[in-house]
C-alpha positions in Angstrom: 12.0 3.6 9.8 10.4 7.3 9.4 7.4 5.6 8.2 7.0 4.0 11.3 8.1 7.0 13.5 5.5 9.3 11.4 2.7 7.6 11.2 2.9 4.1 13.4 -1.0 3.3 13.6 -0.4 3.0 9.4 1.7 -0.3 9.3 1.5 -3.8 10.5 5.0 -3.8 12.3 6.2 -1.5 15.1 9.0 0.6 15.0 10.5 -1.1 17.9 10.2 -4.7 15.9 11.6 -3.4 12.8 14.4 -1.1 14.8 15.7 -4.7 16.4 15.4 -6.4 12.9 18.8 -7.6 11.5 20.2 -6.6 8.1 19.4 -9.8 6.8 15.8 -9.9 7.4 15.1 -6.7 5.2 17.4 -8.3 2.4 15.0 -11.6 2.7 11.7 -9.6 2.3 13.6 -7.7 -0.7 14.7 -11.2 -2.5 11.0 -12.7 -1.9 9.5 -9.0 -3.3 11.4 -9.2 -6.1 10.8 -12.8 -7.2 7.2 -12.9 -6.4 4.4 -12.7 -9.0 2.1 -12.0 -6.1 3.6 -9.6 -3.8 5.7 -6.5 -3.9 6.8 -3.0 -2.6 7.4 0.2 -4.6 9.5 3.1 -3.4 9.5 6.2 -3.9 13.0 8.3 -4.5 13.8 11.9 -4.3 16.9 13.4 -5.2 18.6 10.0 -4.5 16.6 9.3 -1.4 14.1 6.7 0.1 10.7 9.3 0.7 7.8 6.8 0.1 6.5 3.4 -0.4 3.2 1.3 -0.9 3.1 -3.0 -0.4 0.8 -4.5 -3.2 -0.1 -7.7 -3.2 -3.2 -10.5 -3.9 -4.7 -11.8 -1.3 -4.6 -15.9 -1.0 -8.4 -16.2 -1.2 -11.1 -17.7 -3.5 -11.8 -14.0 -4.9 -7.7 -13.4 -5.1 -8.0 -9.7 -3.9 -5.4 -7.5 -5.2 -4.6 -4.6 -2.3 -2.4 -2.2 -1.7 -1.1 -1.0 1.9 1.1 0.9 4.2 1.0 3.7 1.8 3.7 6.2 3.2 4.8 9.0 1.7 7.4 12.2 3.8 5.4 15.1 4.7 8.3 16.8 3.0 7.2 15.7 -0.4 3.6 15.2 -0.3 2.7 18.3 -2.3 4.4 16.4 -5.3 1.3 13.7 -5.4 3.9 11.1 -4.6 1.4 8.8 -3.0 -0.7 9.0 -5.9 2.3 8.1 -7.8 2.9 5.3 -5.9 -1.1 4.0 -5.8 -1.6 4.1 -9.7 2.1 2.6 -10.1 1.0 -0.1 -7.3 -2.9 -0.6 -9.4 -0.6 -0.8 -12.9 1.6 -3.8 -11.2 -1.4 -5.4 -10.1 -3.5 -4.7 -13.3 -1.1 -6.4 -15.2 -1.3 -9.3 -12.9 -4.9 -10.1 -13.8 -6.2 -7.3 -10.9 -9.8 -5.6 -12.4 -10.1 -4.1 -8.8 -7.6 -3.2 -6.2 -8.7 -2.7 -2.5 -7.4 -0.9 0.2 -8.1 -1.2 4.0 -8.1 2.4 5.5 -8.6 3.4 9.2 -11.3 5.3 10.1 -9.8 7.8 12.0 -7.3 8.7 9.1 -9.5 11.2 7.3 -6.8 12.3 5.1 -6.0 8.9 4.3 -9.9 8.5 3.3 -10.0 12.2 1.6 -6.9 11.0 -0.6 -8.3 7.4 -1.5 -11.8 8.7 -2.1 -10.0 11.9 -4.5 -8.0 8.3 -6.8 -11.3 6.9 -7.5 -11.6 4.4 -4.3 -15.4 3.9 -2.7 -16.2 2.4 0.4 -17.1 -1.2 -0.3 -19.4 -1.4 3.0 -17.4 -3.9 4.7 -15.7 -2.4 8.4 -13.4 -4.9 10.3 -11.9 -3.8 13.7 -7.9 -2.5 13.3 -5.6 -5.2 13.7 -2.9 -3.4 16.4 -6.4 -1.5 18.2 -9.6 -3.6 18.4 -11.5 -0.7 19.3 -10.4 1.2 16.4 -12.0 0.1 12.9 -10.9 0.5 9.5 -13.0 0.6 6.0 -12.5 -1.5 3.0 -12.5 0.4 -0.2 -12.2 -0.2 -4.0 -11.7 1.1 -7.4 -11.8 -0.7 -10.4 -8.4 -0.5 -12.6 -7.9 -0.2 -17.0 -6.9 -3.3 -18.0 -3.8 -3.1 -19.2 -3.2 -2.0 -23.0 -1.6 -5.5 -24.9 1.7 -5.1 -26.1 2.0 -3.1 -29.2 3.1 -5.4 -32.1 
């Protein structure tokens, strides 16, 4: 929920939606995260508490995308390059799931979100699509390639 009181224009949910949410539907999302080969969310702990988390997933497409999105990370923390943490933790997840490029959608008006993309490698794929919470806002598609993973050491 401080995600969404932070930095609401950053997610696909609102706070009030995920404020009226039952118990139940957070442990749902957490079952199908955990079981699914295509989808998933990483936190981020410090000192035993929730203080980030990023959504990686593939996208059901003929090019099967791999993405990562609603990057969050406490203003608290930031200085400890949590959300690069989280990004290259996210890209490793979906390297080893066949991913040779991971994209992210980025708001234009979030310069610091662009700034700290652009500083992890990610370019600007020239592809713009309006917001989808503010149709007269538009966001950017970036992409950076990803190491294949190294195979198992035998």
């Amino acid at each position: 929920m401080a995600s969404l009181r932070e930095a609401p224009y950053a997610f696909g949910a609102t706070l009030e939606e995920e404020a009226s949410a039952d118990a139940a539907t957070f442990d749902a999302k957490a079952a199908l995260n955990a079981a699914s080969i295509t989808s998933t969310t990483f936190i981020l702990y410090t000192e035993g508490h929730p203080a980030g988390l990023i959504d990686a997933c593939f996208v059901d497409s003929p090019q099967r995308r791999a993405f990562v999105s609603e990057l969050w990370v406490a203003p608290a923390v930031r200085h400890l390059r949590g959300g690069e943490l989280l990004v290259n933790t996210a890209s490793e997840w979906l390297a080893h799931a066949g991913a040779a490029e991971v994209f992210a959608w980025i708001a234009d008006s979030n310069r610091n979100a662009m700034r700290f993309y652009e500083r992890l490698g990610f370019g600007p794929t020239g592809d713009h699509q309006p917001t989808a919470r503010a149709k007269d806002q538009w966001e950017t598609l970036l992409v950076r390639d990803v190491p294949l993973p190294a195979p198992p050491a035998a």
